[in-house]
C-alpha atoms as a printed R data frame, in Angstrom:
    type eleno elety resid chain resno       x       y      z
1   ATOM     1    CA   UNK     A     1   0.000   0.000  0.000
2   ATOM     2    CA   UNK     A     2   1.685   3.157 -1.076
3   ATOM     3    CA   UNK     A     3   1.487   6.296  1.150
4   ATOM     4    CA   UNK     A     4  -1.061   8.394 -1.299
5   ATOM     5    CA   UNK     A     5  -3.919   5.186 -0.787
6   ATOM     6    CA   UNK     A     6  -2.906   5.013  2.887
7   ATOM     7    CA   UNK     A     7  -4.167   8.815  3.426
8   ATOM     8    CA   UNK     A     8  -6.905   8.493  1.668
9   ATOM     9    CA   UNK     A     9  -8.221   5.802  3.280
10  ATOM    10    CA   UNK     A    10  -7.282   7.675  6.323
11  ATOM    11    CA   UNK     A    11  -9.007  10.955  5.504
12  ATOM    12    CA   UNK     A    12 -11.822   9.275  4.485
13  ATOM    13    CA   UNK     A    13 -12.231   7.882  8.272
14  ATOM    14    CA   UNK     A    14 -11.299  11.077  9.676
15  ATOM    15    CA   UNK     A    15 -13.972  12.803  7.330
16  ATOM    16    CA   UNK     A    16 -16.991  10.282  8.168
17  ATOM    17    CA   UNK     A    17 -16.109  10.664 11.217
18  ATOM    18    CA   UNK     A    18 -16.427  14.170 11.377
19  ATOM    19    CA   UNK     A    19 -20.154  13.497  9.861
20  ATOM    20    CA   UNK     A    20 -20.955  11.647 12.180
21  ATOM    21    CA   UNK     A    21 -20.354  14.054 14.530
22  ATOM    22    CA   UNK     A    22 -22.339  16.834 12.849
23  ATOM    23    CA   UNK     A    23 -24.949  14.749 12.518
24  ATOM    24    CA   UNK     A    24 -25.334  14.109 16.159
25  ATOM    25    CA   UNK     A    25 -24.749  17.370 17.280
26  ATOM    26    CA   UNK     A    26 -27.052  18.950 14.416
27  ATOM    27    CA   UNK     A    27 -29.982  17.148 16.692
28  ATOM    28    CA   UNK     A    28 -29.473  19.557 19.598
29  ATOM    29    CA   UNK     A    29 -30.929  22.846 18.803
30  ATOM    30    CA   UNK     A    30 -28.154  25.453 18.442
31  ATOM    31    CA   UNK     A    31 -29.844  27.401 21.050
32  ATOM    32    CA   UNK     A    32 -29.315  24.522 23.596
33  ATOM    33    CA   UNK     A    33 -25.882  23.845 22.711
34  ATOM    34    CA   UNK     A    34 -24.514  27.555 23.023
35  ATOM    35    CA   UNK     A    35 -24.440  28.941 26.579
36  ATOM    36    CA   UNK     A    36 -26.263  32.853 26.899
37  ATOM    37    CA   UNK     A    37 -23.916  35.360 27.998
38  ATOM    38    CA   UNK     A    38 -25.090  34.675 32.155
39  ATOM    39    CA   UNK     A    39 -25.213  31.588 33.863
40  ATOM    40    CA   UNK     A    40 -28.332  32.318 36.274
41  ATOM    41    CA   UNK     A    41 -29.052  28.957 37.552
42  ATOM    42    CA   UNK     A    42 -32.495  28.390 38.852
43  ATOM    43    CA   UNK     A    43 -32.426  29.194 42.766
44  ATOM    44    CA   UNK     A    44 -30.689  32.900 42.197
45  ATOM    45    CA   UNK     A    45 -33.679  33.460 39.526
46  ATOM    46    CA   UNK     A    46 -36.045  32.950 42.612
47  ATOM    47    CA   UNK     A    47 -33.610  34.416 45.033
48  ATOM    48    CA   UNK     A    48 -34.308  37.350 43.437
49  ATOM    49    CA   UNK     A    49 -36.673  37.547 40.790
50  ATOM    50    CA   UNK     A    50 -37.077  41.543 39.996
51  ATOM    51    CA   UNK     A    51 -33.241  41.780 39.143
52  ATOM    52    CA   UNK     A    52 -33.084  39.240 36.777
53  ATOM    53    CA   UNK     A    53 -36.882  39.244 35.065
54  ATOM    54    CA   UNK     A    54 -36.240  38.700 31.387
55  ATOM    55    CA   UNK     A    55 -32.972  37.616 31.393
56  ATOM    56    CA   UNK     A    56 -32.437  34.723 28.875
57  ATOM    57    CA   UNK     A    57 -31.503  31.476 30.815
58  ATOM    58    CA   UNK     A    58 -30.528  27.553 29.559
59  ATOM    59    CA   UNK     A    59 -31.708  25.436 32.442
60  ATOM    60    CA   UNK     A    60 -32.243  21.479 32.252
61  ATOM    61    CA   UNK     A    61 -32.210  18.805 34.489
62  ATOM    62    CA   UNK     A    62 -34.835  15.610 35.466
63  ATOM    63    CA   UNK     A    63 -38.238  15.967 34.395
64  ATOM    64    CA   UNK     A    64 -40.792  15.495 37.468
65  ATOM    65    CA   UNK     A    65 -44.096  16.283 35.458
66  ATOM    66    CA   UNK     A    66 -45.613  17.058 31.998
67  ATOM    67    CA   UNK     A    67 -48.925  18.845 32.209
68  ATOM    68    CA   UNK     A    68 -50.639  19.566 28.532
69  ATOM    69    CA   UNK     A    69 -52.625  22.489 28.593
70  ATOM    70    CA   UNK     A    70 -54.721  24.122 26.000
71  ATOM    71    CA   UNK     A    71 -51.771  25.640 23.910
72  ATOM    72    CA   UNK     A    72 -48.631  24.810 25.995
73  ATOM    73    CA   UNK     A    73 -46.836  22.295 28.031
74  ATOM    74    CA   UNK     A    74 -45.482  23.085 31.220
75  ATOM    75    CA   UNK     A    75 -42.971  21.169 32.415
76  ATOM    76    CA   UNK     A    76 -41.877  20.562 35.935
77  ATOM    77    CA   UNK     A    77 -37.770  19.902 36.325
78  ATOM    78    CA   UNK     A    78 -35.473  19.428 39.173
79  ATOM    79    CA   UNK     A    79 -32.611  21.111 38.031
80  ATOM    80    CA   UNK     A    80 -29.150  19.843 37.309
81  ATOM    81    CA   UNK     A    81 -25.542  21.003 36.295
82  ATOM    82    CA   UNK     A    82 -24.981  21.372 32.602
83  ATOM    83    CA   UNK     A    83 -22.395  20.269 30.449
84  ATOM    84    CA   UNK     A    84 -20.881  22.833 28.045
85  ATOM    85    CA   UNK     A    85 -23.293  21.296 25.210
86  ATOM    86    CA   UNK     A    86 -26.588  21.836 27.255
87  ATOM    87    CA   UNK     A    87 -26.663  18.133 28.368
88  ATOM    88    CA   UNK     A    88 -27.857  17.549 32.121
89  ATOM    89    CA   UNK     A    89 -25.222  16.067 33.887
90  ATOM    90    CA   UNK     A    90 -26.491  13.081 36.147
91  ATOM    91    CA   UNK     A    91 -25.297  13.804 39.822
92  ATOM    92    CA   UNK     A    92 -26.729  14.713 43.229
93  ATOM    93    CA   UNK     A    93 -26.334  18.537 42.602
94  ATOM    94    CA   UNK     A    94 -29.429  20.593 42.186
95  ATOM    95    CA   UNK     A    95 -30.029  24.255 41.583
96  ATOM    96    CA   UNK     A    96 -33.529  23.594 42.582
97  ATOM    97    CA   UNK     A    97 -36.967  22.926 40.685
98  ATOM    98    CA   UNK     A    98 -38.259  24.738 38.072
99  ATOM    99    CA   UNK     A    99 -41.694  25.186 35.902
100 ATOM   100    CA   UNK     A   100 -40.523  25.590 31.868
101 ATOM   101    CA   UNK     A   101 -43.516  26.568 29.815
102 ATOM   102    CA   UNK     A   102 -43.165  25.472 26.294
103 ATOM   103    CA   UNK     A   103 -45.487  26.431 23.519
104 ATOM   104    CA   UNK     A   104 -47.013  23.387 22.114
105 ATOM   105    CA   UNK     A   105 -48.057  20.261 22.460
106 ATOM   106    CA   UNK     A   106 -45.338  17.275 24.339
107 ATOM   107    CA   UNK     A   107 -46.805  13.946 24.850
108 ATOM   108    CA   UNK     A   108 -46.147  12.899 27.891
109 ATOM   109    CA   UNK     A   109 -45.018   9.522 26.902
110 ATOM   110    CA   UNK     A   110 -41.835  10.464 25.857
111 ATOM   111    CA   UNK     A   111 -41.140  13.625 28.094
112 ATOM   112    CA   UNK     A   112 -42.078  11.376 31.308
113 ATOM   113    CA   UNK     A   113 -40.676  11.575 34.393
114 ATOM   114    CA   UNK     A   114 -37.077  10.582 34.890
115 ATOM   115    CA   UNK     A   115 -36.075  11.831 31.033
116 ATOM   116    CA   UNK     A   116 -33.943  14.797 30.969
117 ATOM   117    CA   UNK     A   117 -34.525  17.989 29.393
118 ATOM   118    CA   UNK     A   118 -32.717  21.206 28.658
119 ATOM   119    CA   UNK     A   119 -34.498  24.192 27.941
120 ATOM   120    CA   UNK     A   120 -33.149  27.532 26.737
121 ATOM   121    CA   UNK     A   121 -35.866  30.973 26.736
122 ATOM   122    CA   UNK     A   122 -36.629  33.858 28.999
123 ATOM   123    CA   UNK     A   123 -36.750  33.907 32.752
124 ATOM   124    CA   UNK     A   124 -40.992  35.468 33.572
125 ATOM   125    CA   UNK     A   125 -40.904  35.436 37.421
126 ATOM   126    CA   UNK     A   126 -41.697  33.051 39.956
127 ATOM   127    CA   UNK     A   127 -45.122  31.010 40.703
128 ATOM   128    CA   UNK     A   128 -46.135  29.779 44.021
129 ATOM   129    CA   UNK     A   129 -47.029  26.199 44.505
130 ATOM   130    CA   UNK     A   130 -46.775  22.845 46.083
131 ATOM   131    CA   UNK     A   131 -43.810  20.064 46.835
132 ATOM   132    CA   UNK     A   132 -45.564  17.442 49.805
133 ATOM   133    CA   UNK     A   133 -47.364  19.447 51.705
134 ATOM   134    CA   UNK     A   134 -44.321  22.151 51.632
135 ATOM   135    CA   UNK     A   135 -45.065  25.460 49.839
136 ATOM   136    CA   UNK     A   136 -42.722  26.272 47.169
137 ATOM   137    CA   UNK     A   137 -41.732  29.041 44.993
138 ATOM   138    CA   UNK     A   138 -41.349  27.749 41.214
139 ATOM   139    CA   UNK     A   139 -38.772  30.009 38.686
140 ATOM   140    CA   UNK     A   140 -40.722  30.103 35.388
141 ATOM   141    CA   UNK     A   141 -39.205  30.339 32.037
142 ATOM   142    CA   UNK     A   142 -41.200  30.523 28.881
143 ATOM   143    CA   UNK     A   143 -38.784  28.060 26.600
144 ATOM   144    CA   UNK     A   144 -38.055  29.506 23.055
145 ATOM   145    CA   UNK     A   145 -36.207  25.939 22.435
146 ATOM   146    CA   UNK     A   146 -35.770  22.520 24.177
147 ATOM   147    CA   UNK     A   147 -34.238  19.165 23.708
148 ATOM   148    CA   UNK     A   148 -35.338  16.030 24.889
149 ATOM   149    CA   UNK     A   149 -31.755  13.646 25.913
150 ATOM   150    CA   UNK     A   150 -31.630  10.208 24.636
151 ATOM   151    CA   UNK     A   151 -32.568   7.754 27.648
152 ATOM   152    CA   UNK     A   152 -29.281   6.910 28.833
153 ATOM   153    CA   UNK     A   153 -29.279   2.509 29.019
154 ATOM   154    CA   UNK     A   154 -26.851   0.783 31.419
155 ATOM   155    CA   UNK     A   155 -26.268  -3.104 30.383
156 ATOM   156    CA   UNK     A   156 -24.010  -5.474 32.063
157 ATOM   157    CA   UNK     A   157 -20.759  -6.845 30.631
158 ATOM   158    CA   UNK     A   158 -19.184 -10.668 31.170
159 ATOM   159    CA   UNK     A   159 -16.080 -10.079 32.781
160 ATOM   160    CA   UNK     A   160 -13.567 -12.588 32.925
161 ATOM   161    CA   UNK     A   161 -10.180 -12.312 34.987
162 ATOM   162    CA   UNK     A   162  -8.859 -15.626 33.008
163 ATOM   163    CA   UNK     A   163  -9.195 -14.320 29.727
164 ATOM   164    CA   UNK     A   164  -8.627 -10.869 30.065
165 ATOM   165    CA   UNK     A   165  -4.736 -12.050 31.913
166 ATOM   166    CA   UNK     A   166  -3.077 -14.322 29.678
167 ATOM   167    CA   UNK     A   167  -0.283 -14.978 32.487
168 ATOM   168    CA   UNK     A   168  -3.305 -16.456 34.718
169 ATOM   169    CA   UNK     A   169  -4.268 -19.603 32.933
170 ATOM   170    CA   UNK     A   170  -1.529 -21.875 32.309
171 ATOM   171    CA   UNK     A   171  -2.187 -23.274 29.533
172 ATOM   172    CA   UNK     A   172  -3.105 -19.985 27.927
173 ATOM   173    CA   UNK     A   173   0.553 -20.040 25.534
174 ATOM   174    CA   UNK     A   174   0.745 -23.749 25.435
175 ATOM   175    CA   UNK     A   175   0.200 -24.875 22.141
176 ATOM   176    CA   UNK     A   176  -0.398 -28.576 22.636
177 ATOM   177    CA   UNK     A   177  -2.888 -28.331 25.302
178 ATOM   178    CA   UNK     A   178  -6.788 -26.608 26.019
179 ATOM   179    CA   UNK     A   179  -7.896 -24.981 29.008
180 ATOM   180    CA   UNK     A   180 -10.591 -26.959 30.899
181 ATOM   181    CA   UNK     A   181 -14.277 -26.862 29.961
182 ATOM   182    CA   UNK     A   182 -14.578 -23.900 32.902
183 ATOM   183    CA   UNK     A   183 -12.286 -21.870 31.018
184 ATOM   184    CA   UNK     A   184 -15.403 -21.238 28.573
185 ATOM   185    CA   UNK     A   185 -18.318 -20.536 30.964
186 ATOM   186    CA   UNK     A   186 -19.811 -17.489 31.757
187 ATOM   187    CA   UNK     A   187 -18.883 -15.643 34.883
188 ATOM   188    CA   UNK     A   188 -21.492 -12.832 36.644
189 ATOM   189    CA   UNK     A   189 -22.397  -9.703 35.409
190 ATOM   190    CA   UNK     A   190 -19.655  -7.225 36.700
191 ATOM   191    CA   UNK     A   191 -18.973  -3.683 36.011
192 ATOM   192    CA   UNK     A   192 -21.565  -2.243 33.911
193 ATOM   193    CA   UNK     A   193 -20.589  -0.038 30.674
194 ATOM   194    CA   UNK     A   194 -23.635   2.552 29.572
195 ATOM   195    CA   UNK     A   195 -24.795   3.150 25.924
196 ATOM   196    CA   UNK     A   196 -27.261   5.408 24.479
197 ATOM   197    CA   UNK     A   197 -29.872   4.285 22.094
């Protein structure tokens, strides 16, 4: 193989690649992906609502409720940390709940409780409600754009000390001989790896 087939074999990897890419990232609305100019997380919008009506905000985190009404959806989320992209980052860090109000129609089957949601629109006060029997004080934002997260899937793996350490088994470099009959069984689920789908 001479070196002029080698790099484009190459650069074609590196370009689909780089498609690929787009493509995912072309599913997040641009407004989701780019951070505005503050970072107001949901409690300092209620800690002090008159300084910071109409600012526009990004907030996402774990969706608690979906209520359709007539024209919108309003969405009830415990807040979370984003990454840089917009994505919710799954930890026990909160900034607090928050009501989004979207402008159309979100079945609830797919924006159920649990999924997680990023939002990105204007910050329109506070609204006073319920969480138990405690009262609470919900930030509002009236979303211009939001992006459902693909349900994050954790699977086991088989995990097997023998074959993943050649120097364990004995007869692992011996030619002449096989390992036993338990060298091919399955061992328990260990260490799970996550995928999206």
């Amino acid at each position: 193989m001479n070196m002029n087939s080698l790099l484009a074999k190459t650069g074609g990897i590196g370009l689909l690649a780089v498609l690929l890419l787009s493509a995912c990232a072309s599913q997040v609305p641009l407004p989701i992906r780019t951070a505005p100019a503050t970072s107001l997380s949901p409690s300092e919008a209620r800690a002090d609502t008159a300084a910071h009506a109409g600012e526009t905000v990004r907030w996402g985190g774990t969706i608690i409720e979906t209520a359709n009404r007539e024209n919108v959806t309003r969405l009830t989320v415990l807040g979370r940390p984003l990454y840089k992209d917009g994505e919710p980052k799954y930890s026990d860090d909160s900034a607090g709940r928050f009501i989004a109000i979207v402008p159309t129609f979100l079945d609830p089957t797919l924006y159920a409780a649990d999924r997680q949601v990023t939002v990105t629109g204007v910050f329109a006060g506070t609204e006073a409600g319920q969480v138990g029997e405690h009262t609470y004080v919900y930030p509002v934002v009236n979303a211009a754009a939001w992006h459902l997260w693909p349900r994050e899937v954790v699977r086991p793996y088989r995990y097997d000390p023998w074959y993943d350490d050649p120097f364990y088994d004995p007869w692992y470099l011996d030619r002449w001989h096989y390992p036993p009959s338990w060298y091919y069984r399955g061992y328990p689920y260990a260490y799970p790896y996550r995928y999206w789908r």
